[in-house]
N, C-alpha and C positions, 0 to 999 in steps of 0.2 A: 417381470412381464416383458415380452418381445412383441409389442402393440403393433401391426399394421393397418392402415383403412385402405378399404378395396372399395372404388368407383367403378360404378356398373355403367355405361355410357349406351344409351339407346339410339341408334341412329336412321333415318329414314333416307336410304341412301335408294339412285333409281340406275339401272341395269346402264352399263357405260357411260354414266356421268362420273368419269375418273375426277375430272378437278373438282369439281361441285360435293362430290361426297366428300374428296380429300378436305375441302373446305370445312365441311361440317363436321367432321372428325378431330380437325384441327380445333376448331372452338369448343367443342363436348375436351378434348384432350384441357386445354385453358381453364374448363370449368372448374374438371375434377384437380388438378394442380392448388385452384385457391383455395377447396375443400380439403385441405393438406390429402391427400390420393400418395397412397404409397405403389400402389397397382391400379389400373386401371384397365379395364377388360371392354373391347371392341366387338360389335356382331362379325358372324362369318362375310366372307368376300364383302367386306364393306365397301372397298375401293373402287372395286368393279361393278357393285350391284348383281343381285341374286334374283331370283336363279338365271346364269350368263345364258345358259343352254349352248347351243354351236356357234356363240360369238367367242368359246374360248379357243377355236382353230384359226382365229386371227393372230397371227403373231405381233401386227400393233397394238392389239388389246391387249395381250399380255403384258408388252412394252410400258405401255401408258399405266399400267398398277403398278409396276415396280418406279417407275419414273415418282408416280405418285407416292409410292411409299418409301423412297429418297426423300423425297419436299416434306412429307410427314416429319420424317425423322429431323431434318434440319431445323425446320418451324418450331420443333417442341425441343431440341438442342438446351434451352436453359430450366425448362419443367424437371420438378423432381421425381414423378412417379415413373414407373416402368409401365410400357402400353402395349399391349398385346392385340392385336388387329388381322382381318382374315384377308386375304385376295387370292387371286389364283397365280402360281408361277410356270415358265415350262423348263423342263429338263430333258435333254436329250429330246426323246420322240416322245417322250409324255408331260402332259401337263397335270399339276396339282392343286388340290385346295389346301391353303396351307392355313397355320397361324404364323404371324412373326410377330416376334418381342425386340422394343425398340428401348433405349434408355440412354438418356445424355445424349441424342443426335445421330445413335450408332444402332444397324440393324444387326442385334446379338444372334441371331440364330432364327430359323425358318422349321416349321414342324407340320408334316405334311398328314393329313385326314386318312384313317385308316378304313375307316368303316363308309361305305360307299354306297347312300343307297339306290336302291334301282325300282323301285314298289311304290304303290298311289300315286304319291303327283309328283316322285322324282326319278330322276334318269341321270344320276352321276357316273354310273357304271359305264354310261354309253361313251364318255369323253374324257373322263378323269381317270387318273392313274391310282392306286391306295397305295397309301406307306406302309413299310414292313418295320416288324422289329428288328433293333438290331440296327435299321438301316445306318449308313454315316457318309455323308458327302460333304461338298461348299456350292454354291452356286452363288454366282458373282461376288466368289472369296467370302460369304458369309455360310456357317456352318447350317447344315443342312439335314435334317433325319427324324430320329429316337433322343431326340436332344430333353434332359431338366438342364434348368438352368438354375446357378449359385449364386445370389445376392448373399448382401451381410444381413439383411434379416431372414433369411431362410429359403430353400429350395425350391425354387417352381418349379410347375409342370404346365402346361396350355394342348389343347386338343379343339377339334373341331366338331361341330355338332353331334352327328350320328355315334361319336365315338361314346359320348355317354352312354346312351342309349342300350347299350349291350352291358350284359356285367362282365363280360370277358375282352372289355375292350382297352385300350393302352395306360389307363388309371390306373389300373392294377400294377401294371408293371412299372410304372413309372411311379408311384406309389412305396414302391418295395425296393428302390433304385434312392428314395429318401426324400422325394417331393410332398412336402406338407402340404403347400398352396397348390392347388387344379383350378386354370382358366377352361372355362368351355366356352367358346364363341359359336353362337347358333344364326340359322335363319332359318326357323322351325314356323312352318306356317301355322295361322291358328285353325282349329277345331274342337267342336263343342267339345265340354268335359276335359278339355287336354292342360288346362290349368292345375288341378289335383293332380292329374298321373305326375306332372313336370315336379310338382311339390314333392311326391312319396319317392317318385326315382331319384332326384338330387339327394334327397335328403338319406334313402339309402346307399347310395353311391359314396355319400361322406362317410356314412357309419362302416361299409365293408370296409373302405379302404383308410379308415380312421385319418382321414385328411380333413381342411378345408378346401370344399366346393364350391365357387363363384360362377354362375350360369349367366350367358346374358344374351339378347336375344332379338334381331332385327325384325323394329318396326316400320309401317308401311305396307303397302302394298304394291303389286309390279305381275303385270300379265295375268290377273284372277286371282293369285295366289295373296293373300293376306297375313303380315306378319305383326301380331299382336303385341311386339316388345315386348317390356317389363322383366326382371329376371329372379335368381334366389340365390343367394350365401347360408352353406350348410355348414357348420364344425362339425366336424365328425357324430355324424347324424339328427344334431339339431340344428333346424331352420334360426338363421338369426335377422334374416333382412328379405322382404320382397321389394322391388321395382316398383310402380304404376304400371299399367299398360296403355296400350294402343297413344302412347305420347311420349316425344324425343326428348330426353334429356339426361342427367347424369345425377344418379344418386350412391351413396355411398353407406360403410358402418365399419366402425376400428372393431376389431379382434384380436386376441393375441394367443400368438402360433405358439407358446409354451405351452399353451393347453394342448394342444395336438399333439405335442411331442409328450408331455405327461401320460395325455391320455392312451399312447401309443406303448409307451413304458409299462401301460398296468395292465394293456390287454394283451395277455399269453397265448391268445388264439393268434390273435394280428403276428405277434410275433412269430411265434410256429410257422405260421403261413410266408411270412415273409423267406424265413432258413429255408423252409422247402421251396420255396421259387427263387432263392439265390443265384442260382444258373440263368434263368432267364431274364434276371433283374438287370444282369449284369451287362446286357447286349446294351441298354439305355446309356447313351453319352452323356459325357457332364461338360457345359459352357461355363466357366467361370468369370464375373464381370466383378471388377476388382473397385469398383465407382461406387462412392457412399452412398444409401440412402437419407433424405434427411426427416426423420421422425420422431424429434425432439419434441413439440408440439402437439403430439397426440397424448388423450388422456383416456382411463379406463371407461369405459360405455357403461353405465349403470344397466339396470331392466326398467323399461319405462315405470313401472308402478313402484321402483327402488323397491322390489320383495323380491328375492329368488326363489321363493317356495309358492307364491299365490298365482293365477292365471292372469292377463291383461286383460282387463274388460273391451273387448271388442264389440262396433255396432254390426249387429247381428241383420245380415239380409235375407229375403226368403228365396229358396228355390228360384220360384218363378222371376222373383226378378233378378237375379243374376244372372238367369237363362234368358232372359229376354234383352238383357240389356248389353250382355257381351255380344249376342246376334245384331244386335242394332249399332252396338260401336263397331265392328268388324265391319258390317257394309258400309257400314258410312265414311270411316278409313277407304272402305273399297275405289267406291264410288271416288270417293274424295281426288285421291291418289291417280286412279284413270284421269279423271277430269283434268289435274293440272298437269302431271306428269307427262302427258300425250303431246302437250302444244299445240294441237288442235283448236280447241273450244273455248268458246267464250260464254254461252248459254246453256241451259239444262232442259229436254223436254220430256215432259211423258204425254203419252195420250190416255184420259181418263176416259175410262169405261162405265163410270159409277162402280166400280166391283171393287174385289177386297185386294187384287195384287196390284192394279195400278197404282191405289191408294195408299197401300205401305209402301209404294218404290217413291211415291214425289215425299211422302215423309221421311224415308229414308236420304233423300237428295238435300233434302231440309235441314235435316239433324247435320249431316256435314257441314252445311250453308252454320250452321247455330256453333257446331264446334271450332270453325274458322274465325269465326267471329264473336267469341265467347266473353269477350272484354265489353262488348258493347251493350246497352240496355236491350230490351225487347223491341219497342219502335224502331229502333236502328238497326236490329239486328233483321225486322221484318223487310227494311228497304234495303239491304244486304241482299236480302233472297228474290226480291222483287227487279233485280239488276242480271239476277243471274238465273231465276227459275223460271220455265214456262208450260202453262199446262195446255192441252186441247179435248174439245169433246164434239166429236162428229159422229155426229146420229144419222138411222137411219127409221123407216116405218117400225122400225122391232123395236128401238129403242124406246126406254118406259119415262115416263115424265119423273117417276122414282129418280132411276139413274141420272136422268140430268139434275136435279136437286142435287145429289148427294156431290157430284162435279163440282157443281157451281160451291157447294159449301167447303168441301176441300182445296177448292181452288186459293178461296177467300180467307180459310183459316191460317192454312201453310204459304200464303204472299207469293203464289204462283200466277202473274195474269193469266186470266182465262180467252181462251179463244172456242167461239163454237162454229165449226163449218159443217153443215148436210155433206154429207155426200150419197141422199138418195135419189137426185139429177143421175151422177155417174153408174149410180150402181143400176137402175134401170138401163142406162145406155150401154153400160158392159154388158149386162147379161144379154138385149139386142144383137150386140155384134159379136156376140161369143153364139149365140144360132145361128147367124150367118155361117159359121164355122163347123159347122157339125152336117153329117149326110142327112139324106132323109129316113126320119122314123127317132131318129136321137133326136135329144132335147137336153136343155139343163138343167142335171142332176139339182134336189136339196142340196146336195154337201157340195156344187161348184156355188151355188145361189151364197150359201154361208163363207165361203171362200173368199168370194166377189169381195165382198165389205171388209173383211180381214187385209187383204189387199190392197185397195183401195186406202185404207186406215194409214198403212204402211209407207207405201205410194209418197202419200204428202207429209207423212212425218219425212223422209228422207228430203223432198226439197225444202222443206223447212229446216230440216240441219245444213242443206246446203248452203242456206240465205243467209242463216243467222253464227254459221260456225256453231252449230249446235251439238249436245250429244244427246245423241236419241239413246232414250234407256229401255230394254226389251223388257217386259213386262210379266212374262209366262213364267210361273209356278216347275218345281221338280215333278208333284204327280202326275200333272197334265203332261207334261212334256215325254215322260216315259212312256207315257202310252200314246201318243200322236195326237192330243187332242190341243193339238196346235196347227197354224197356215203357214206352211213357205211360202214364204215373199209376204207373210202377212203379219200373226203376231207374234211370229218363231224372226219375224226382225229388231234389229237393233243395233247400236254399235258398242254396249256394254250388258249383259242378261245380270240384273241385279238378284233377285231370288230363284235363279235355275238351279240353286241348291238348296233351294227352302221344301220342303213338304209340304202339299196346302193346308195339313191339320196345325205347322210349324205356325203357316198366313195364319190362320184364325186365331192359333194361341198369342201372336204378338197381336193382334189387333183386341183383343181383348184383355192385355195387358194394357196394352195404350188407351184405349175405352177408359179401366178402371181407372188409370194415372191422369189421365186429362180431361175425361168427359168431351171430349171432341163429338160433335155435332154430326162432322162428318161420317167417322164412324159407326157411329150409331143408326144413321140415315141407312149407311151403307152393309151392316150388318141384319139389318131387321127383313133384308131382301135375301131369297134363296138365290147361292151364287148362280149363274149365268151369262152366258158370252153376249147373248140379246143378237141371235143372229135369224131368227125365225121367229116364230111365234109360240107363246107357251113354252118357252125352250128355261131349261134347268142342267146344270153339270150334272150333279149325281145322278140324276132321271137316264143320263144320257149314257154316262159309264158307269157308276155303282158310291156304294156310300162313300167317301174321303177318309175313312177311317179304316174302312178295309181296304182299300185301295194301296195306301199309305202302307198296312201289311202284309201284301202281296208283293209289294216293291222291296219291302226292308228281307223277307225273308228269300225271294227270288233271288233279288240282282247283289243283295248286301249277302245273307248270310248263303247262298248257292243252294239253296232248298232247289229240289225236284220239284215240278207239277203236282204230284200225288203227296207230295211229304208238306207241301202248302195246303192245301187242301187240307190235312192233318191237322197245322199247326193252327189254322182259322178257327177249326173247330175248338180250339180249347182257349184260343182268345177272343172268341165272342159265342160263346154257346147260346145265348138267346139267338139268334138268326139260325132260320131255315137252313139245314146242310146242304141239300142239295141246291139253293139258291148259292151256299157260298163256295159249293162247287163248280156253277155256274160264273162264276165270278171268276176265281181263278182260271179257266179254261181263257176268258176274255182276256181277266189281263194280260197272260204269258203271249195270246196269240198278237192280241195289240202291241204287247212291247218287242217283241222281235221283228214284229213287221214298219215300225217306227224308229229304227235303228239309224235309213238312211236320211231319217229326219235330222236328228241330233247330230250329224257332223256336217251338217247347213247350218247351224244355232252359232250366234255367236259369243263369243268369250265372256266367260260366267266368272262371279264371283265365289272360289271354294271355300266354303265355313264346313262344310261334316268329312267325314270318312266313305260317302259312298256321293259320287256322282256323273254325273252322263255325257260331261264333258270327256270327249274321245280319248283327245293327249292328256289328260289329267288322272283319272282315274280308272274308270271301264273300258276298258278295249276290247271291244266286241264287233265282231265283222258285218259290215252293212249283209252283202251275202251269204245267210245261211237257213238251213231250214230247220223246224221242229222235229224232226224225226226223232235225234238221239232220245225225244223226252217220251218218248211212247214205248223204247226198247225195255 
């Protein structure tokens, strides 16, 4: 047997905190070292924090990762494992994402990201350079390229995120070049469902290229962008180890590389493949480090249940709640992560409306407030959140004594002081001196009257974050917000948008998970009401723009799948046939014309946290021009 254990080291590192990361990379390095760590695998630009965006045209942020990943290398000088860690270097006129492999104190060689991406919510195309095959340099006298590197337990390879991702990406060839072990160092943000894809791609990734795959993957969050940790170790196409997620630490599992090499022996295709790609296997350099491993100490891993033939009895979750509960861990990292990571804030506020998304953003505020403090009982943990959370409810004549109940109960369940201030004094005197302002024969509109109070709302949330170093958290739903049925300067404010990528059918289904799981009072209060902003009278969402449910597939097949007008229209028909067609061709005509015309809403919105694949955040995902007209959709 040729035993190694590979340490996966999850690290919550925050965008140009060179020391601070270097610090925590250093102790995650210390951990895996006691857990005897033959390897030990680092997330992408860990040093620097991800994603840098155009902080990497600074040439002292450059500086300060390499300085850092000197002090790295020195610090861990008597550790036995070899550690494999991402930062960005420059060369020449380009800068790279690299991996570099450190071992004994010495930075062995630098391996620069070939695959670049430039799609959803990344823009490495815009600043970074890709590595080429074949490539071979040194940069500051350490080798530089298409590098495996030769231990005495067997040959690495390390690559950088996106590079898995492709099947034609440097695995291959580096692979066929004689690298058994593949580091991937990721900061692959989370989105739903992308836990299985990550599983069936490593795990195929091993099996093509009859390697072990070691994935690993930074946790945290930075800028909206959410990165779920947790990682996987594949042999050559079976799964042997997952990570945890969405929390920092180091875990590890021995395998031994004779089996890769065996199983590389029996398979005649792998082989084949290899002869016929000889030629370009060969561009791959070899680093050779002549420094022992020491892995006397390691013993063979049985299978938890000692059977190699039966399955491990796993506790089985359902659907629902592993969909609900990775959405709730992710924001609440979100959240988490802005709040301290900023230096800003000291306090937490929402403004409750009695409705269903203020209500899951102060639970959502909570659950971080719960995860921070997860050592402590419940009473404690409640005067934890009561230090840090605070809620408001400012009514006006529209507001319903309903909604103020279900407030006050949310307030009091999740250890938010409650504050209630009217602001139907100001809203009468706005709307007075907003007449003063108009010629004669105008008046003001319903939709400035509903405005007024959204404003207003706003208005005192922000000197309230002024007073208290607060963070005011924006409140507004994805479907509302696509279609405009949100206020500048009102509830389209915020200094962090917690569900501006949630769906509201998303709101309803997490509150009636949390309903079922808790029996919370508040929910209950607050679900038994038809949603509503309470800004007039008799007033209803769906009355106002159409059911949540179609609405929700208007948006997924418009702005997600680029369906035409006419070909939604189509699609509605066949997923809700009970509804009037022409009512849900009246629908669709609404949405498209709302959402186009709501465009220069959402680049006033502020910085959202991204959990899906489609969202309205400008720089993140949809880039759709404030100016343009519906024409093309009628040609």
């Amino acid at each position: 047997m040729r035993l190694i254990r590979i340490a996966l080291c999850n690290v919550n590192s925050t965008v140009g905190a060179v020391r601070s990361n270097c610090d925590r990379a250093i102790a995650l390095a210390e951990g895996a070292a006691k857990d005897e760590a033959t390897v030990a695998a680092f997330p992408e630009q860990v040093l620097g924090g991800y994603p840098p965006e155009d902080l990497v045209q600074w040439q002292k942020f450059l500086d300060a990762q390499w300085q850092s990943l000197e002090r790295f290398a020195k610090t861990t000088s008597a550790l036995n494992p070899v550690f494999a860690l991402g930062l960005v270097v420059g060369r020449g006129a380009s800068v790279y994402n690299c991996a570099a492999v450190v071992h004994r104190g010495k930075i062995c060689g630098l391996v620069p990201k070939e695959k670049l991406p430039n799609y959803n919510v990344f823009y490495e195309g815009r600043t970074l350079q890709r590595g080429t095959a074949g490539l071979r340099d040194e940069l500051h006298g350490v080798p530089f390229g298409d590098l495996v590197f030769e231990f005495d337990f067997g040959t690495l390879a390390v690559e950088v995120c996106e590079d898995i991702w492709s099947p034609d990406g440097p695995m291959r060839r580096r692979a066929y070049s004689g690298a058994e072990l593949v580091l991937n160092l990721s900061a692959s943000p989370f989105r739903l469902g992308v836990l299985q894809t990550r599983r069936e791609m490593i795990a195929t990734r091993a099996g093509d290229n009859q390697a072990t795959v070691a994935y690993v993957n930074l946790v945290g969050s930075n800028d909206g962008l959410i990165f779920d940790g947790g990682g996987l170790v594949a042999q050559n196409g079976r799964l042997l180890h997952e990570a945890p997620r969405f929390v920092e630490g180091v875990t590890a599992v021995t395998v031994d590389l004779d089996r890769t090499a065996r199983l590389r022996r029996e398979n005649t295709t792998w082989r084949g493949d290899q002869e016929l790609f000889s030629n370009v296997a060969a561009g791959t350099h070899r680093v050779t480090i002549a420094v022992p491993s020491e892995r006397a100490a390691l013993r063979f891993s049985p299978p938890a249940n000692r059977n190699f033939f039966l399955p491990v009895n796993a506790t089985k979750v359902s659907a629902q709640e592993q969909f609900c509960e990775e959405i709730l861990d992710a924001l609440a990292l979100g959240v988490g992560d802005y709040f301290e990571k900023v230096g800003t804030f000291r306090t937490i506020g929402v403004a409750l409306s009695g409705g269903r998304d203020s209500l899951l953003c102060l639970w959502i505020a909570r659950r971080y407030l719960d995860n921070k403090f997860s050592t402590l009982d419940d009473g404690e943990r409640k005067k934890a959140a009561q230090k840090v959370l605070r809620a408001f409810f400012m009514p006006t004549r529209f507001s319903s004594a309903e909604t103020e109940k279900a407030a006050r109960a949310a307030a009091d369940e999740l250890g938010a002081p409650l504050s209630i201030v009217s602001i139907d004094d100001a809203f009468v005197r706005e709307c007075e001196a907003a007449e003063k302002m108009l010629q004669p024969g105008e008046t003001v509109s319903t939709l400035a009257r509903q405005n007024v109070q959204a404003r207003l709302r706003a208005e005192r949330m922000w000197t309230w974050a002024n007073s208290a170093s607060g963070l005011f958290l924006q409140t507004s739903n994805m479907s509302e917000k696509a279609v405009g049925y949100t206020t500048i300067g009102g509830d389209l404010e915020g200094a962090l948008a917690v569900i501006a990528n949630l769906p509201k059918t998303v709101v309803n289904y997490l509150l009636d998970y949390l309903y079922e799981k808790t029996h919370s009072e508040a929910i209950r209060l607050t679900l038994i009401k038809p949603p509503s902003a309470e800004l007039d009278d008799n007033m209803e969402d769906e009355r106002d723009l159409m059911p949540f449910e179609v609405l929700d597939a208007c948006f997924l097949l418009y702005a997600g799948e680029k369906m035409a007008p006419d070909e939604v229209k189509l699609a509605l028909g066949e997923i809700f046939p009970e509804r009037d067609r022409a009512q849900l061709e009246a629908w669709t005509e609404k949405f498209t014309r709302l959402f186009t015309q709501s465009i220069y809403k959402w680049v006033q919105a502020p910085l959202s946290l991204h959990v899906g694949n489609l969202d309205l955040e400008r720089e993140r995902a949809l880039q759709l021009p404030v100016v343009q007209t519906s024409e093309w959709q009628k040609e």
